[in-house]
C-alpha positions as CSV (number, residue, x, y, z in Angstrom):
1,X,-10.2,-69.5,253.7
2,X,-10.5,-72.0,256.3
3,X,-12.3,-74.5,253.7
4,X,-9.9,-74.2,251.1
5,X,-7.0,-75.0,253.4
6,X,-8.7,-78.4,254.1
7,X,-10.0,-79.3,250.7
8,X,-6.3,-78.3,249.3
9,X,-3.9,-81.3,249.2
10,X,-0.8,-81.0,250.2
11,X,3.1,-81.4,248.9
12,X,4.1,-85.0,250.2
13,X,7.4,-84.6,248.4
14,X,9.2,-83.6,244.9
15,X,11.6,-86.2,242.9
16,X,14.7,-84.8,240.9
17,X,14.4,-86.4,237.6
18,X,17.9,-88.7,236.5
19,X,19.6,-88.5,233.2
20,X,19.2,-92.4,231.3
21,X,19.8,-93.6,228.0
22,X,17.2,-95.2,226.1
23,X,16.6,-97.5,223.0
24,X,19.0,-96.6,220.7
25,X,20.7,-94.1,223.3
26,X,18.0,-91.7,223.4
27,X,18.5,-89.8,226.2
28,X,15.8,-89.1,228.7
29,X,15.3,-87.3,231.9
30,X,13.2,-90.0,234.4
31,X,11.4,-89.2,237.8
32,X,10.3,-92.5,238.2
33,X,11.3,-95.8,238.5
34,X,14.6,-95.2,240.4
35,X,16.2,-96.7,243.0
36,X,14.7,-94.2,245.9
37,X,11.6,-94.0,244.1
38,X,10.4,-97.4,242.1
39,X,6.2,-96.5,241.2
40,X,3.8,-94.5,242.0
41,X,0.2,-96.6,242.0
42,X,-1.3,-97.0,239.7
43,X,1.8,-95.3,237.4
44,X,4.9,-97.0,236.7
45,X,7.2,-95.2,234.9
46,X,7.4,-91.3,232.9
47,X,10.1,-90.4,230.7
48,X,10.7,-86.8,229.3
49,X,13.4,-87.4,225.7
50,X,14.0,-83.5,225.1
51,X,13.8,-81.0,224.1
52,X,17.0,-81.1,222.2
53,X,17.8,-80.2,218.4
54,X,18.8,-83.4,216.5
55,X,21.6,-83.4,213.5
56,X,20.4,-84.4,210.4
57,X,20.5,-88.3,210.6
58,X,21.1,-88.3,214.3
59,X,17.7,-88.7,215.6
60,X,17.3,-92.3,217.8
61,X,14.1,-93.8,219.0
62,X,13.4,-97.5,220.7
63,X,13.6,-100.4,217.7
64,X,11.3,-103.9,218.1
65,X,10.8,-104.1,221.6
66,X,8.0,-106.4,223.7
67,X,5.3,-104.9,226.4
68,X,2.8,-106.7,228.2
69,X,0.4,-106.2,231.3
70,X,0.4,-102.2,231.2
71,X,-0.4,-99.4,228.8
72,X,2.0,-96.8,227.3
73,X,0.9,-93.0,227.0
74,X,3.3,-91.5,224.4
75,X,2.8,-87.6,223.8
76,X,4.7,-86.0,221.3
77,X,5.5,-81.8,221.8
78,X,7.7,-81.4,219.2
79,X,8.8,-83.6,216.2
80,X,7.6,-86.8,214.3
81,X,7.5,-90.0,215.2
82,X,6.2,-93.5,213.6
83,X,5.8,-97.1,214.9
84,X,4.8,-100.3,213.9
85,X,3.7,-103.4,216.0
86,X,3.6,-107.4,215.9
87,X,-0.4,-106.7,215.8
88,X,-0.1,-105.1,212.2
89,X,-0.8,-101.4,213.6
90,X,1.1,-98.3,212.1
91,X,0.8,-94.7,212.5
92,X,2.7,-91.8,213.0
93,X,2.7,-88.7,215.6
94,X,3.7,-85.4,215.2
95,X,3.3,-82.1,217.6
96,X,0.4,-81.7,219.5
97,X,-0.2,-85.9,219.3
98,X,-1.0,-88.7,221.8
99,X,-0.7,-92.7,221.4
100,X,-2.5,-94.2,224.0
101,X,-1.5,-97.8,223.7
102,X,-2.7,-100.7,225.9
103,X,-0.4,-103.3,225.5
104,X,-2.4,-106.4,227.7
105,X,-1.7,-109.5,226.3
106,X,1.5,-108.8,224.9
107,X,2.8,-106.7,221.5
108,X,5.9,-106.1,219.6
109,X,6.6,-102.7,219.2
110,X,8.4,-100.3,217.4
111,X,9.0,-96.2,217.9
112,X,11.4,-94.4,215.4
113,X,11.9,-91.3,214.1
114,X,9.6,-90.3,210.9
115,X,11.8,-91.3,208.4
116,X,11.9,-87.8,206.7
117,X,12.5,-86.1,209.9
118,X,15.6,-88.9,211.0
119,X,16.9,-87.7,207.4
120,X,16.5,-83.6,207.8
121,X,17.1,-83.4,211.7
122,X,14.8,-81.1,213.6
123,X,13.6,-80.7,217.4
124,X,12.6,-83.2,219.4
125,X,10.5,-83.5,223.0
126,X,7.9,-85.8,223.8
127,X,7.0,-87.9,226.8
128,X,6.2,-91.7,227.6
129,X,4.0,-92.7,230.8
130,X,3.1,-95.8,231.8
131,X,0.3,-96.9,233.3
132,X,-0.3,-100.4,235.1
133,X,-3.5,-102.3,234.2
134,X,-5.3,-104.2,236.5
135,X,-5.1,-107.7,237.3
136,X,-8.4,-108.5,235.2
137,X,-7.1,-106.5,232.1
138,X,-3.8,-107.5,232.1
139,X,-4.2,-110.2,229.0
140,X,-7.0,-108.0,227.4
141,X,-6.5,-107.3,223.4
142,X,-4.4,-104.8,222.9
143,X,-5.3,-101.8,221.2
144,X,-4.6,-98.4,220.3
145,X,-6.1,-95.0,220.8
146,X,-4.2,-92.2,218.6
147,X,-5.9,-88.7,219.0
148,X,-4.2,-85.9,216.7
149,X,-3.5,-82.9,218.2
150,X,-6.8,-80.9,217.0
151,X,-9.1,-83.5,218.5
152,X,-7.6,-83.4,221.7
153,X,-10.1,-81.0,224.4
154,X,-8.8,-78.0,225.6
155,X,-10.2,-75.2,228.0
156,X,-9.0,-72.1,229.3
157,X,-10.2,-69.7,232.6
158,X,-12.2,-66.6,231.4
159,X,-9.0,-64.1,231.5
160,X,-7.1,-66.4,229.2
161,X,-4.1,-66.9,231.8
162,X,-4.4,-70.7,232.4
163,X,-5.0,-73.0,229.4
164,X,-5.0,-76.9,229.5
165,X,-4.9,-79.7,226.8
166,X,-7.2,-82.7,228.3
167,X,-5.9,-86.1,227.4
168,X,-7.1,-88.1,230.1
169,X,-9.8,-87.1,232.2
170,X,-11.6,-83.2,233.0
171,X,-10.6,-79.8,233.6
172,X,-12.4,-76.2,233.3
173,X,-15.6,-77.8,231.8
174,X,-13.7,-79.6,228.7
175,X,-13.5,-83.9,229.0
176,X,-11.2,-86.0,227.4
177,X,-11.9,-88.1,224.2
178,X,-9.6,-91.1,225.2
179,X,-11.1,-93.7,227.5
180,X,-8.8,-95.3,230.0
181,X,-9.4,-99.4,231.5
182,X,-8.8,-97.3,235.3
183,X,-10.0,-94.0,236.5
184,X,-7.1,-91.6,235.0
185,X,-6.2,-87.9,234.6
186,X,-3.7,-86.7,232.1
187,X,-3.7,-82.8,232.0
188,X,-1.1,-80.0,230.4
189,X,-1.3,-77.1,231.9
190,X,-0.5,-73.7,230.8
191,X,0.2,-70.9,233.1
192,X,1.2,-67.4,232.4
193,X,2.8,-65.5,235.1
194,X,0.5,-64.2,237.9
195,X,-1.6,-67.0,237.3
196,X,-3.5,-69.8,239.4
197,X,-5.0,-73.2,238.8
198,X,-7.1,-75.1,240.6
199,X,-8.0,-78.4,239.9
200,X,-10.6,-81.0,241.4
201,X,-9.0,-84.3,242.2
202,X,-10.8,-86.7,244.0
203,X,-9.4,-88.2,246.9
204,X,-8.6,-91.8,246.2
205,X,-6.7,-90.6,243.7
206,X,-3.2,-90.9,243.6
207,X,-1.7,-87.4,242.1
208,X,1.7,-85.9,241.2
209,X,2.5,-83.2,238.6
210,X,5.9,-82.9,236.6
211,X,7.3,-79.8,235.9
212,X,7.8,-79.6,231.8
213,X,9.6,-76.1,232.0
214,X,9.3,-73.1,234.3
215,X,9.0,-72.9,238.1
216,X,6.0,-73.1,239.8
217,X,4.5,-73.0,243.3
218,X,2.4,-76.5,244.2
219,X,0.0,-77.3,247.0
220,X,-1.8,-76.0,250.3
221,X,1.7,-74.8,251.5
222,X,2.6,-73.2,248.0
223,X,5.9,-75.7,247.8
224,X,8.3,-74.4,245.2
225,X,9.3,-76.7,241.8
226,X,10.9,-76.3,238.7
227,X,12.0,-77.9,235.4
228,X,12.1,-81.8,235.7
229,X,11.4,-82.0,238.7
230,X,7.9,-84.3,239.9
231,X,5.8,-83.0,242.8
232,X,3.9,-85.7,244.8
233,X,0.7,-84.8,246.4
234,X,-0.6,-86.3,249.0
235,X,-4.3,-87.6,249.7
236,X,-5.8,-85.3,252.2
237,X,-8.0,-83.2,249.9
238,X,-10.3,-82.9,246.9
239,X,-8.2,-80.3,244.8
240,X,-4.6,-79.4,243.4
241,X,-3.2,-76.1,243.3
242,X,-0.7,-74.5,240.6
243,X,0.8,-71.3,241.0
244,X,3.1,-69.2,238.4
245,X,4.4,-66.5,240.4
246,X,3.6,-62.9,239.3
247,X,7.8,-62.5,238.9
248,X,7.9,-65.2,236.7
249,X,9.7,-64.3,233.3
250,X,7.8,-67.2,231.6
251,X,4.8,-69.2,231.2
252,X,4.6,-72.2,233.9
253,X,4.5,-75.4,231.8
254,X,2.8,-78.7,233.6
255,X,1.6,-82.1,233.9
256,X,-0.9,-82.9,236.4
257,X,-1.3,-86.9,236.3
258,X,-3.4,-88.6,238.8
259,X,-5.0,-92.2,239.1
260,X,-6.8,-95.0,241.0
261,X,-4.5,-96.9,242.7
262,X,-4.9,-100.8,242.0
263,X,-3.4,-101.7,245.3
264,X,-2.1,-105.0,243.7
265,X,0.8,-106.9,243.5
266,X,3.0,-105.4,241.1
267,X,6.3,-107.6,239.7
268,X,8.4,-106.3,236.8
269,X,11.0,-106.9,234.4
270,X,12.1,-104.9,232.1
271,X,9.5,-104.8,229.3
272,X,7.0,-106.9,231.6
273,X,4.8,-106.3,234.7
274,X,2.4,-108.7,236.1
275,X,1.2,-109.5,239.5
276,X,3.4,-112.9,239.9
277,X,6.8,-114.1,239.2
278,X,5.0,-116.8,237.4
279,X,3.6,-114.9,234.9
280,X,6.8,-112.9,234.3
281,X,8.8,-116.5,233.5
282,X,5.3,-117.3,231.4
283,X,5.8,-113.6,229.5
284,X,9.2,-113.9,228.8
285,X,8.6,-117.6,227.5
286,X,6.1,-116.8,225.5
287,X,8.1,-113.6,223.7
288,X,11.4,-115.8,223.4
289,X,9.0,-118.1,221.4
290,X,7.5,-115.8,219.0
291,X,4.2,-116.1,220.6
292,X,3.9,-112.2,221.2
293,X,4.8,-111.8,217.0
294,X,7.2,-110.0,215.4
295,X,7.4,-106.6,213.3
296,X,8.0,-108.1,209.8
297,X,6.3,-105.2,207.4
């Protein structure tokens, strides 16, 4: 017992998500960036739109909109969405999906409802991550990785009462198809009540889960978390714990994101992070002047 105490990281703190609009005023529930609470190396930013039931030509989504020096993770639960870029990409997500875009140099993006849902209506839920790129990557290609939901690895223990989707990353003997520019784990966990993960995380690795729905017990010290709601961990051992109570009327529902910090400078605006204040003026020049494309198919 004694090992597992030391080798179990602890609850550095938990982060009550805000209510922001979005886009077209999408609303979204947002740990991360706030005013208490502005990154979390080598992550910048995660975004939960949903769940919520959308009228029939209500649905909103973020029109032509520039990204450069980081990577969006965009990972849809329930409903359809498609996007174009200034690159000539286009694709379209539905349940189960994940866009893994690495925006370097600089795109024009688009990400709207599937036409035929924004028409019908339907429910909607999904989540956006970034993820900061490293000085040397920063004005790399972009590109895309989108893995449909059936390609995407999952595991689960031998008495079928933890499950996990592996996006990013490994977990109970299944590794993840997408490869990432930094060391990265993106894992959805499942957890029936009664139920206990745990999960190797190395130490330099910075780690947090966010609670997707349920309430769950987190750490050495068995800290107590619930819906929306972002539990930091913090670097002072080699595994995470996740506990659904055995009271628990429903499954516990998780992310468990952890990364490399870059330990470098990191200046933002908006759309844009780089390392200098230089670069910024140089990104927003160089969007202002078409040099980033436009969306025009």
């Amino acid at each position: 017992m004694t090992t597992q105490i030391q080798t179990m990281r602890t609850v550095a703190g938990i982060i009550n998500s805000v209510q922001t609009l979005e886009g077209e005023g999408m609303l979204v529930r947002r740990p991360f960036p706030k005013s208490s609470f502005t990154d979390f190396d080598p992550f910048l930013l995660l975004d939960e739109f949903g769940p919520v039931d959308v009228e029939l030509g209500k649905a909103k989504g973020a029109p032509d909109h520039p990204h450069r020096g980081f990577e969006t993770v965009t990972y849809i639960l329930e409903g359809r969405v498609e996007h174009k870029d200034s690159q000539g990409h286009a694709g379209k997500l539905s349940a189960g999906d994940v866009q893994w875009m690495t925006a370097g140099a600089g795109v024009v993006h688009s990400e709207m409802p599937d036409r035929e849902f924004a028409r019908t209506g339907g429910r909607v839920h999904g989540l956006q991550l970034w993820v900061n790129l490293p000085r040397r990557d920063k004005m790399m290609k972009p590109r895309y990785q989108e893995i449909p939901s059936a390609k995407i690895p999952t595991a689960q223990t031998n008495d079928g009462l933890v499950k996990v989707k592996v996006i990013a990353g490994e977990a109970l003997g299944a590794k993840a198809v997408i490869e990432t520019q930094t060391p990265i784990m993106y894992l959805h966990f499942t957890l029936q009540p009664d139920a206990i993960a745990v999960q190797p995380v190395p130490k330099e690795y910075n780690a947090f889960i966010y609670v997707l729905d349920g309430e769950g017990l987190f750490g050495a010290e068995k800290e107590r978390a619930g819906d929306g709601q972002m539990v930091l961990f913090a670097q002072d051992g080699e595994e995470v714990a996740i506990a659904n109570p055995s009271n628990a009327k429903s499954p516990l529902d998780v992310l468990l994101i952890a990364g490399v910090p870059l330990n470098e400078p990191v200046v933002r605006y908006g759309p844009f992070v780089m390392n200098t204040e230089a670069e910024i003026i140089q990104a927003i020049d160089d969007y202002r002047n078409g040099r980033m494309g436009s969306i025009d198919f």
